[in-house]
N, C-alpha and C positions, 0 to 999 in steps of 0.2 A: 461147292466149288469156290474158290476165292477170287473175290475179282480185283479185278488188273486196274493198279491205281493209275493215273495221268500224270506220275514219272520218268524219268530215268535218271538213273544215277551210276555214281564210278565205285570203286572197290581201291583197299590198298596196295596189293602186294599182287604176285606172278599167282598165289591159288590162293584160293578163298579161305578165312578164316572160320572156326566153326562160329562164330557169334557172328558176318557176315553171311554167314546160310542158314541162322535161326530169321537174320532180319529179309534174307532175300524169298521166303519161304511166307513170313508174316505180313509183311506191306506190299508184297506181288508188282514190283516197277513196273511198269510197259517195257521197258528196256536197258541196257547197260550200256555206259561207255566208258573207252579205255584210252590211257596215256603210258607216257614210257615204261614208266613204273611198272606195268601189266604184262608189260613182253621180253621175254626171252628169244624163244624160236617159233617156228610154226608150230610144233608137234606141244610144244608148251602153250600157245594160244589156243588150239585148236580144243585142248582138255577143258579150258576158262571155258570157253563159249558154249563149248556143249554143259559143263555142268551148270553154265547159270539157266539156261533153259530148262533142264530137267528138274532143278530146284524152282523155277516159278511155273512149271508144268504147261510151257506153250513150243512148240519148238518152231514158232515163229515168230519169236519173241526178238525183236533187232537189236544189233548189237553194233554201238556206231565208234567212229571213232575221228579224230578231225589229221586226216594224209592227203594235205595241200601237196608239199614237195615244198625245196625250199629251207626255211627255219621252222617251217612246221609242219613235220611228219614221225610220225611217234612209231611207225614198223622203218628201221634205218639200217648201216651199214653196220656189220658186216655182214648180215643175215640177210636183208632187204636192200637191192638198191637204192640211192640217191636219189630222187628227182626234181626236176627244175623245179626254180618258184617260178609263176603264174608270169611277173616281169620277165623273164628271160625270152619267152616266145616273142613276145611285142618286139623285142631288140635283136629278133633275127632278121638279117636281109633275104628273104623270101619273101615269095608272093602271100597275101590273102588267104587263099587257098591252102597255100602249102603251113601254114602258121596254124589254121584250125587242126588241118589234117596231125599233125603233131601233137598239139593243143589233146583232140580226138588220142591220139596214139597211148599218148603218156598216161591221159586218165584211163583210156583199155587195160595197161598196166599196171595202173596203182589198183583198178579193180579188181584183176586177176591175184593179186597178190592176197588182197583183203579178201579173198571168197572160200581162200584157199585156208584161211584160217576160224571160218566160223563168224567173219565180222561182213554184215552184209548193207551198212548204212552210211558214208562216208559224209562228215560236213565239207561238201566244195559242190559248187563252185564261189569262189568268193564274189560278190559283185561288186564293192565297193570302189568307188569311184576316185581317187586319191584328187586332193585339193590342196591349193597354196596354205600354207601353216599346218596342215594336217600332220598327225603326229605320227610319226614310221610305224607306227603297231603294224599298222595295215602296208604303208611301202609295196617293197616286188611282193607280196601276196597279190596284189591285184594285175590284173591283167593289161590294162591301158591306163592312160590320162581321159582316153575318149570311151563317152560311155557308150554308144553303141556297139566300138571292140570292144568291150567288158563285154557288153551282150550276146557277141559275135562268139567271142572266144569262152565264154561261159558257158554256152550252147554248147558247144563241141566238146566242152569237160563231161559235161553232162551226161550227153549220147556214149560217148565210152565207158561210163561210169554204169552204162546203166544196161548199155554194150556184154560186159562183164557181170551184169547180175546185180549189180550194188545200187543202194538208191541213193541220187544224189538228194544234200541239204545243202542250198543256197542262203549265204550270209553277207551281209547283217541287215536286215531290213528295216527301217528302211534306207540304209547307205551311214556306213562309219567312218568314206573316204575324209568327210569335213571334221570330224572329232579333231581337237587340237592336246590332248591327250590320252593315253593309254586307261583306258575301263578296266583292266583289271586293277588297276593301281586307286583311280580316281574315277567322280563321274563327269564324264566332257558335256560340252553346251555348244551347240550349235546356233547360231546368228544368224544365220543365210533364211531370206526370206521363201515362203512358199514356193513365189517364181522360180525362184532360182535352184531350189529343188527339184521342183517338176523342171526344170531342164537337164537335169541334170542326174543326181542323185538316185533320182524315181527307176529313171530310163531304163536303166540294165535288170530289174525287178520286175518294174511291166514287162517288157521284151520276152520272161523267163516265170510269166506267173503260174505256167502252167507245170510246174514242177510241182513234183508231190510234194515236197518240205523245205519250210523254213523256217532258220533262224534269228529272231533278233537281236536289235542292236540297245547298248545299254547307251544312251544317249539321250541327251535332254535336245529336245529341236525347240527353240522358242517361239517360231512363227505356229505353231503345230498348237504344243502344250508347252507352256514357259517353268514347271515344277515336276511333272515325271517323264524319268527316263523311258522310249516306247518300250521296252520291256516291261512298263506298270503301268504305261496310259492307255486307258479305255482309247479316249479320241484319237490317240495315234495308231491304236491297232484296226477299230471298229474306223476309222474315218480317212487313212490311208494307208493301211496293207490290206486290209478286206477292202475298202472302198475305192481312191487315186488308184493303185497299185491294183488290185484285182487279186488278190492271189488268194482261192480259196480250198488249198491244202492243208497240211497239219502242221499247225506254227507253234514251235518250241521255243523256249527263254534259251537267253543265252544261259550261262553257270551263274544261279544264283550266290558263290560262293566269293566271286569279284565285288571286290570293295567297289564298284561307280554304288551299288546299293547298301541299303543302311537298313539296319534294324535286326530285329530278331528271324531266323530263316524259317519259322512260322509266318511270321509276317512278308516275311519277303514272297513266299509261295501263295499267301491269300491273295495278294496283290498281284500276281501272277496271272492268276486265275479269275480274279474280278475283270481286268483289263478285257478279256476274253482270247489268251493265248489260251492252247489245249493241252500241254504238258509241257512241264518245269523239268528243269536242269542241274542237278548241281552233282561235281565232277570232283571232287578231290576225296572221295572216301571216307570221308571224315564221319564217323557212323551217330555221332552226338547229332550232328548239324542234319546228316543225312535222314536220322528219323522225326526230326520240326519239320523236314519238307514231307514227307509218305504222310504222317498226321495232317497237314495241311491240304494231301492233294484229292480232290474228288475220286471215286471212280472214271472209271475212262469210259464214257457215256454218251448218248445225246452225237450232234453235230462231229464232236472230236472222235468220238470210236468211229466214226463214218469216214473222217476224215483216216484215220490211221487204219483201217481196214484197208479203203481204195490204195494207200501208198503203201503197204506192205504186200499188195495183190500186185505190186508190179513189179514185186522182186521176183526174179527168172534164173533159170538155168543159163550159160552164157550162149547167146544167140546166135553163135555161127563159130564154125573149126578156129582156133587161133590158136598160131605158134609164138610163145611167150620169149624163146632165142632167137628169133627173126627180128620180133617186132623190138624187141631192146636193142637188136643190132642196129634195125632202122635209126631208132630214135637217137642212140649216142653218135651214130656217123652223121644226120642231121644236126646236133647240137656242134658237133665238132668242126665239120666245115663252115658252119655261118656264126661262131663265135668271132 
């Protein structure tokens, strides 16, 4: 039986090449993830996801993909509707209430969409906290200025997300609202002392620790560790996402394939895994780079198989009757009268 290494990674093209299903066959990922490049239609995704399961022989093998709404949603028009970014709810004049329940709505539908195609892992809710000089990477992706509405409203991404069958992944932990540049370009440094993280920053990650998955963020905090970004600090993973923050689900790198990291993508994934995240990331297909990360990555073992077990045990069938033309009608007569 081959075992399931403590990756995931992407593919190039709409169907698999045959030298990507000699490698998806011999390094056995934990899972796939897909970006535009991947999708055509449903009836075209639906074939990817079942044949990359059958090629790594698990067919509960997850297959994520990151469908914020917004500028970042990879299943779109004309096939897939549109849906908001995360800022647009905060900026409706509705109640509280009414702003989750939408919040709730929209993500029932980007689940429903992604179930329907074989992809059952979405990276959202975002929690990042957006901050003075903070660099737009993050912008309307996040939900408030205030981070309890980040928590509020991440919540209710979540419960529909998960509403629909799909397991949410919560990013960037621990908060990339303060980054003052874009990580896949460069790696940002953060200045803001401890205090002022735990005010801040922390908040919407604790509030939400009890999700099954998270994402980190490639950032350098310098009150934390002043040299590696948490995606490679032991101290920042082991002393505040396991530790301050509490979250003791199955914590994935962000795409080791973003320039904030240096080095060889052997090296990038050792460092990965020493830190004590539980499975690496890297997302552009790239099959050179992609096999430095499967040779670097442990079995999936120990702590993290435990942890990736209890969060794929909570992927479901969707939990109650729902009508997909109703509830898009809801949403865009919502979005339209309180624009």
């Amino acid at each position: 039986m081959t075992v399931t290494r403590a990756f995931i990674c992407g593919v190039s093209g709409l169907v698999l090449t045959d030298e990507e299903r000699r490698f998806l066959e011999q390094s056995a990922p934990w899972g796939l993830i897909l970006f535009k490049r991947n999708v055509k239609d449903q009836a075209q995704l639906a074939a990817l996801t079942s044949e990359f399961r059958q090629i790594v022989g698990r067919a509960d093998a997850p297959v994520l993909v990151d469908q914020e709404g917004g500028r970042v949603q990879r299943l779109g028009p004309p096939v897939w509707d549109a849906y908001p970014a995360a800022a647009r709810f905060d900026a409706l004049n509705v109640s509280d209430e009414s702003k989750a329940d939408l919040v709730r709505l929209s993500a029932r539908l980007i689940g429903h969409d992604l179930r329907a195609c074989g992809i059952d892992v979405d990276c959202l809710p975002v929690l990042d906290v957006p901050a003075p000089g903070g660099h737009n990477i993050i912008g309307d992706r996040a939900y408030s200025n205030d981070p309890a509405e980040v928590a509020r409203l991440g919540a209710a991404a979540a419960e529909g997300l998960m509403k629909a069958g799909v397991l949410p992944v919560m990013k960037h932990v621990p908060g990339h609202g303060r980054a003052g540049a874009d990580s896949h370009l460069e790696l940002p440094r953060v200045e803001a002392s401890l205090a002022e993280l735990e005010r801040a920053d922390f908040i919407p990650f604790r509030a939400l620790a009890h999700l099954p998955m998270a994402m980190t963020a490639h950032v350098v905090y310098a009150a934390i560790d002043p040299t590696g970004p948490a995606t490679t600090s032991r101290k920042v993973v082991q002393e505040i996402i396991r530790g301050a923050i509490g979250f003791d689900g199955l914590l994935m790198s962000d795409d080791l394939s973003m320039k904030a990291l240096s080095g060889s993508f052997t090296s990038r994934a050792e460092a990965v895994f020493a830190a004590g995240v539980d499975v690496a990331l890297h997302c552009n297909g790239d099959l050179d780079e992609a096999r430095q990360v499967a040779a670097a990555s442990p079995a999936l073992d120990g702590r993290a198989a435990a942890r990736a077990e209890a969060a794929l045990a909570l992927i479901s069938k969707p939990l109650a009757p729902f009508d997909p033309v109703d509830a898009r009608a809801k949403l865009q007569s919502a979005l339209a009268m309180t624009s």
